[in-house]
Structures are given as structure tokens and as C-alpha cells.
C-alpha positions as CSV (number, residue, x, y, z in Angstrom):
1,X,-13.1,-41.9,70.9
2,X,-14.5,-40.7,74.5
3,X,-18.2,-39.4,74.5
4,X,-17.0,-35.8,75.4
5,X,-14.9,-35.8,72.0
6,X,-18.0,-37.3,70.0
7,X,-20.2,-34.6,71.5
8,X,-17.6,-31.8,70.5
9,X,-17.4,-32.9,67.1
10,X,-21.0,-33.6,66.8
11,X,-22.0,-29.7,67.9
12,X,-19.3,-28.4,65.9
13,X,-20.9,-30.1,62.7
14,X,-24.1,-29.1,63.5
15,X,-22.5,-25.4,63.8
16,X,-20.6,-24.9,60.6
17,X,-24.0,-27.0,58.5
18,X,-26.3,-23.9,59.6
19,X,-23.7,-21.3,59.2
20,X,-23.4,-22.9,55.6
21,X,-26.7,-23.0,55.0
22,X,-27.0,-19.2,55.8
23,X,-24.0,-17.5,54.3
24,X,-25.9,-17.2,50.9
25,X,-28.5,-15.6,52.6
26,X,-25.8,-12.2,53.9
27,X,-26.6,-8.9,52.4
28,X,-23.5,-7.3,51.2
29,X,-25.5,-3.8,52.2
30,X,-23.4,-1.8,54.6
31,X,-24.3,-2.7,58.4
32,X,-23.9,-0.5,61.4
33,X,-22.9,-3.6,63.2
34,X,-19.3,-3.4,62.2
35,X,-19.3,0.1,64.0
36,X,-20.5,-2.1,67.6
37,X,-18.7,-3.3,70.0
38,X,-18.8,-6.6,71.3
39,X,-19.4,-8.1,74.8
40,X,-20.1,-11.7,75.3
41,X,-19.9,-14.3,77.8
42,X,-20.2,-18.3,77.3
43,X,-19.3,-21.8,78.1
44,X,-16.9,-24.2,76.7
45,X,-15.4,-27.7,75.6
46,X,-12.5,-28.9,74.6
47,X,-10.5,-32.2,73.6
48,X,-9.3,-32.5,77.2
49,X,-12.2,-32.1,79.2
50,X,-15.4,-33.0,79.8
51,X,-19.1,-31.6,78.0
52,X,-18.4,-28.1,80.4
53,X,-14.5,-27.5,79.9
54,X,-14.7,-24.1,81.6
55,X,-15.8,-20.3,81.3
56,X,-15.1,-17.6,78.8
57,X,-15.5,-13.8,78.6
58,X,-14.8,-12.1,75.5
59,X,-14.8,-8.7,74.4
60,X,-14.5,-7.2,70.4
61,X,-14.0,-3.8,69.9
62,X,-13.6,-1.8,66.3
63,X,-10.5,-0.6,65.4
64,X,-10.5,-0.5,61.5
65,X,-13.7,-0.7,59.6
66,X,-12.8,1.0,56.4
67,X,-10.8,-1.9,54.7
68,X,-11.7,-4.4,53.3
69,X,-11.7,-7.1,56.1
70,X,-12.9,-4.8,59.1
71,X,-10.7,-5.0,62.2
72,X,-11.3,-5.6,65.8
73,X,-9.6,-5.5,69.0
74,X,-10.0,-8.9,70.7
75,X,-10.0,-9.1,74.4
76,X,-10.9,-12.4,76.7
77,X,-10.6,-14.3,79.7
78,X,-10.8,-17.7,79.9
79,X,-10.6,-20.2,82.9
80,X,-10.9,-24.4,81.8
81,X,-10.5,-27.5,83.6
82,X,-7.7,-29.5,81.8
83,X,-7.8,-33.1,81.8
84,X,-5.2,-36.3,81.4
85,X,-6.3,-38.0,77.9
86,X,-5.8,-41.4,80.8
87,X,-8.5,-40.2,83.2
88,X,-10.9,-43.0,83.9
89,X,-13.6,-43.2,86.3
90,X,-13.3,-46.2,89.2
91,X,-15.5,-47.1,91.7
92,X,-15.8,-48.8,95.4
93,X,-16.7,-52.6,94.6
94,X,-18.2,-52.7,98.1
95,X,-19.8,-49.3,98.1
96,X,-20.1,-47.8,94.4
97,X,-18.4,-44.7,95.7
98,X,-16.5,-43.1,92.6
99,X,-13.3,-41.6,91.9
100,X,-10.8,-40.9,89.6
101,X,-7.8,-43.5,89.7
102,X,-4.6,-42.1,89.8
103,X,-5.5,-38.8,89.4
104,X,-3.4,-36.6,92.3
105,X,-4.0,-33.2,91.1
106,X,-6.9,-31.0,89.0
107,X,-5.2,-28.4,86.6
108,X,-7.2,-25.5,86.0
109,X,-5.8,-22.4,83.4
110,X,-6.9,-18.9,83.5
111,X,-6.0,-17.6,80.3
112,X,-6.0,-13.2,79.6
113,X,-6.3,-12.9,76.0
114,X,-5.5,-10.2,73.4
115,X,-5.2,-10.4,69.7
116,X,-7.5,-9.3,66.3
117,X,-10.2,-10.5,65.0
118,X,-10.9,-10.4,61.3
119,X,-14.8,-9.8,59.6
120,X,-15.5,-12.7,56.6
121,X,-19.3,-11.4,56.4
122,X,-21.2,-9.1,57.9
123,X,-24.2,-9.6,60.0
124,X,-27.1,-7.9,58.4
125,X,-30.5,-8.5,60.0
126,X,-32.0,-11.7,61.4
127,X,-31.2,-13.8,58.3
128,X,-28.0,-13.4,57.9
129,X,-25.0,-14.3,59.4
130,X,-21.7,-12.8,60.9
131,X,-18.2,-14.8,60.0
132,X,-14.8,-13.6,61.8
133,X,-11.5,-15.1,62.2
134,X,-9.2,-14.7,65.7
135,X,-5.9,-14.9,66.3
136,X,-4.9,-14.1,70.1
137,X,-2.1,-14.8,72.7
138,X,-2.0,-14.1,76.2
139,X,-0.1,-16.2,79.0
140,X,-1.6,-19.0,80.8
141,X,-1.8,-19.6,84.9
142,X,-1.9,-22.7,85.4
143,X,-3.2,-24.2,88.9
144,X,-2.7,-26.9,90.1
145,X,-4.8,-28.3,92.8
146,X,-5.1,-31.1,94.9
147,X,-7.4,-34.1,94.1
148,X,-9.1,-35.2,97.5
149,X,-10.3,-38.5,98.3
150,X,-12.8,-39.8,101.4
151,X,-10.1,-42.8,102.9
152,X,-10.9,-45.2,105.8
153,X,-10.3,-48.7,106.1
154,X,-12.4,-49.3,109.0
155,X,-16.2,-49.5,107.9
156,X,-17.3,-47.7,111.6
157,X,-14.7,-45.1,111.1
158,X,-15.2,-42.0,109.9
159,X,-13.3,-41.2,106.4
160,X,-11.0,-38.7,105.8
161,X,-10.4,-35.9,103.2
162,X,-6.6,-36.7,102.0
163,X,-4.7,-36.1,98.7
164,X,-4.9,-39.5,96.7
165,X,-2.1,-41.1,96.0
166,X,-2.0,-44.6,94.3
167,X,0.9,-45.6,96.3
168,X,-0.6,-45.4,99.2
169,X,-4.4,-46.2,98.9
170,X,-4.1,-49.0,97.1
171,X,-7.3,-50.5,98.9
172,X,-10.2,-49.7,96.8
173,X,-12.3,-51.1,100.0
174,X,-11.4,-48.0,101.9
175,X,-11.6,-45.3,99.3
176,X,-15.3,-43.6,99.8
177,X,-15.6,-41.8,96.8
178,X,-13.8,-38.4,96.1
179,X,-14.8,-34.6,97.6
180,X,-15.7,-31.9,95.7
181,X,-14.0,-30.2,93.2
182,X,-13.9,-27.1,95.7
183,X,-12.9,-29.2,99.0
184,X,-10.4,-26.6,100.5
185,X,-10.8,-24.4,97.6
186,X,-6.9,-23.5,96.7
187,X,-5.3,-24.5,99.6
188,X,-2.2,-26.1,99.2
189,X,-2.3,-25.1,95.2
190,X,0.7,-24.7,93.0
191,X,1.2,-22.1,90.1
192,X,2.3,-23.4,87.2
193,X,2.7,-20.4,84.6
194,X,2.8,-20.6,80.7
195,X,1.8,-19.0,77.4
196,X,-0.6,-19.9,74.9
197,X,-1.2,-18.6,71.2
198,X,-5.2,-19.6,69.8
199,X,-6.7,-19.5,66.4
200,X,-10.4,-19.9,65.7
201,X,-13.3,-18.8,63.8
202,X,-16.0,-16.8,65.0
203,X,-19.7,-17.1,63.7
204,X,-22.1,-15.1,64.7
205,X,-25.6,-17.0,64.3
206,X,-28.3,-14.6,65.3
207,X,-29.0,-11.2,66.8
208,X,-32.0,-10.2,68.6
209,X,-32.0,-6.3,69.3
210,X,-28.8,-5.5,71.3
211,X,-28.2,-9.1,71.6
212,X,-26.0,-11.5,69.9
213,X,-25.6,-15.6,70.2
214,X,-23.0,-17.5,68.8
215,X,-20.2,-20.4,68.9
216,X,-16.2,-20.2,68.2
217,X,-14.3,-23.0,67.2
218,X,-11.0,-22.9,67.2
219,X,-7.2,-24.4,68.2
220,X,-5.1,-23.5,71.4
221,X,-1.5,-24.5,71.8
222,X,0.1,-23.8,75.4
223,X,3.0,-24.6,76.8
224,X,3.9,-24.4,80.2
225,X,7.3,-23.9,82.5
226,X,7.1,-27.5,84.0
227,X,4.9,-30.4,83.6
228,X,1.7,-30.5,86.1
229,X,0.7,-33.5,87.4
230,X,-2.7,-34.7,86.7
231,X,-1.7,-38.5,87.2
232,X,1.0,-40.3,88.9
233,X,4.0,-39.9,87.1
234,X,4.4,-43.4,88.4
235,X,1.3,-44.5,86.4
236,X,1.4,-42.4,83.1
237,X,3.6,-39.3,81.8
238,X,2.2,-35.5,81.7
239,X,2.4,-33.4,79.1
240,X,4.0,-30.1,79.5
241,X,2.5,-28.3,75.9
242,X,-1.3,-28.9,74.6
243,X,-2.4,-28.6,71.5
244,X,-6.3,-28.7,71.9
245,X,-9.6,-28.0,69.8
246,X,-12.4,-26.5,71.3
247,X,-16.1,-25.1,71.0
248,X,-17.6,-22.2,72.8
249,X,-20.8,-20.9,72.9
250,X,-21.4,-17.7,73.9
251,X,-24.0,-15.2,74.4
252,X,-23.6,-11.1,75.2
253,X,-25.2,-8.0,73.6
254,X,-23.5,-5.4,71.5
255,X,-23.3,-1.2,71.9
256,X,-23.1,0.8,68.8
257,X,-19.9,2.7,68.5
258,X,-20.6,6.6,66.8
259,X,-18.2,6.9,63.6
């Protein structure tokens, strides 16, 4: 199991203990707080990326609080850095310089999201805590964007940026270590568009004045029009669906809605 999987699994225990250890402590008062809307921003990971997997902006606005589940509108945004499960970090025997082997290509999503979002518990006062469940769909823009290298096999030469491919620079002597994720920003970037459906749980862990902290964990499952290349196709196969669990943790502040 990679580290980034034992750190997702190990937060997402840690999570659901203290939201188990305070669900006996929610009032089942009434709480103006399913009359609020919802506006939160946060980080996340997932089962293919690393520790930060990407951004998230999230929006949950009431629709239906008289039954018995209360209803919300669920709006987000979400842009993540997908990686190949074969990704594995090489380096310069002469010069330490790292890089990804056989990686040609990042693949980064932007995923508009709309669905509903169901309230478990309500969130009533700083002891409590809130639980909702989400279901949301939305498509998914898929970019795919080339993976630079620093090449030159002459030690008083100066390297150059290029696209790496394993055919071709097969002298780990002469590769210098990779660029940065935003050398030439999108140039030369390929749109790869799909559609993705999610399902997650929501738990709202604590709520200072207007503002609210707290993680979703869920499931994603996306499926694009073509495979991307993340790898060589001539050293491994890439998917064209994912089916991924992730964890975000978010933070935001909510506005009370009149009834």
C-alpha cells in the first residue's frame, strides 16, 4: 500500500472515531442551522494522488427543511491532480535529479457539481455534530498536460525543457530532473471531456459563530471519452473510467436563510 493511501485511510479513521464519539452528544432540539446556507472551501486526497490531490469549492443551500430528512441543494467545483497507480519516482545516478519515469503527461479534472444533500443529524451548538449524505453529478474536463523534463547529454551544456518520452531519453545520465508542474502552463494541453457521478458523507465537526469545519468522504466514478495518457502506453495501459475514494477537508462559514 503507497504512503498516500495509508495517510488517506488513516485520517479517514480518525474522522469517523470523533464523529462516533459525538453523535450521542446531538440535541434533537430544533436548530436554525438547517435554515443556513452553506459555503465552504477545502483541500483534498484521493486513491490516485498524492497527500494534496487538488482543490474543492462547495456550496449547500436549503431547499426542504420540513421533512423528515431536510434537503439541500448541493453545488461544487472541484479541480484534482489524477495519478497512474504505476507512477514511481527515479532519479539521476550521477546527479540525484528526480523525475517521474515514464510519465508523458499530468491529468488534471475540473469537475462542476450539482446534486442533494441529505441531513442525518443536526448540528446543535459546539457539542454536537452535523451528519449529511451527497449524491451529485456533473461532467468532468479533463486536461491533459505535458510532463517536462530538463535533457542534455553534454555535462557543459545547457539542458533543455522537452516532453519526456521513454523512447527517446533513455539515458538517465542526461535527464536533469523534471520542470515544474506549471512549466508552459497549458500550452500544448489536450481536453479530454467526461462525466462523473459521486457519493459521500458529509460531517460537520464543529462551528464557531458563522463558521463551520469539516471533512467529506466519499466515492467518485468518472469515465471519460478516450483514455489520457499518464504513462507510455508502451510501458503500462491507462484507464479510461476511475473509481476513486477520497477525503476533503473543508472550511467556510454559513448565512442564515429567513423562513
Amino acid at each position: 500500500m503507497t504512503k498516500s493511501k495509508v495517510y488517506f485511510f488513516l485520517i479517514a479513521f480518525f474522522a469517523f472515531a470523533s464523529a462516533r464519539g459525538q453523535l450521542g452528544d446531538s440535541s434533537t432540539e430544533e436548530s436554525d442551522q438547517m435554515d443556513s446556507k452553506y459555503f465552504a472551501y477545502g483541500v483534498t486526497t484521493n486513491t490516485h494522488s498524492g497527500i494534496l490531490g487538488g482543490l474543492v469549492f462547495r456550496s449547500s443551500t436549503p431547499i426542504n427543511t420540513d421533512r423528515r430528512l431536510p434537503v439541500h441543494r448541493y453545488i461544487a467545483l472541484e479541480a484534482v491532480n489524477l495519478k497512474h497507480p504505476k507512477e514511481s519516482t527515479s532519479s539521476n545516478p550521477a546527479l540525484g535529479a528526480k523525475f517521474i519515469f515514464g510519465k508523458t503527461n499530468y491529468f488534471f479534472v475540473v469537475r462542476p457539481e450539482y446534486g442533494r444533500e441529505w441531513y442525518f443529524f443536526k448540528k446543535n451548538g459546539d457539542s454536537s455534530i452535523g451528519l449529511s449524505g451527497i449524491l451529485a453529478v456533473g461532467p468532468s474536463i479533463g486536461i491533459q498536460k505535458p510532463y517536462y523534463i530538463k535533457y542534455g547529454r553534454d555535462a557543459g551544456e545547457a539542458a533543455i525543457l522537452t516532453q519526456y518520452d521513454p523512447d527517446i531519453h533513455t539515458d538517465y545520465n542526461s535527464i536533469r530532473g523534471s520542470s515544474s508542474i506549471w512549466q508552459g502552463f497549458l500550452n500544448n494541453s489536450k481536453i479530454n471531456p467526461g462525466i462523473h457521478i459521486k457519493a459521500a458523507t458529509s460531517i460537520d465537526m464543529s462551528t464557531f459563530g458563522d463558521n463551520i469545519t469539516g471533512f467529506e468522504l466519499g466515492t467518485t466514478l468518472e469515465l471519460f471519452t478516450r483514455e489520457p495518457e499518464i504513462i507510455s502506453p508502451k510501458l503500462s495501459t491507462n484507464a479510461k473510467a476511475y473509481a476513486t475514494a477520497y477525503l476533503t477537508l473543508y472550511f467556510g462559514n454559513k448565512r442564515l436563510i429567513k423562513k
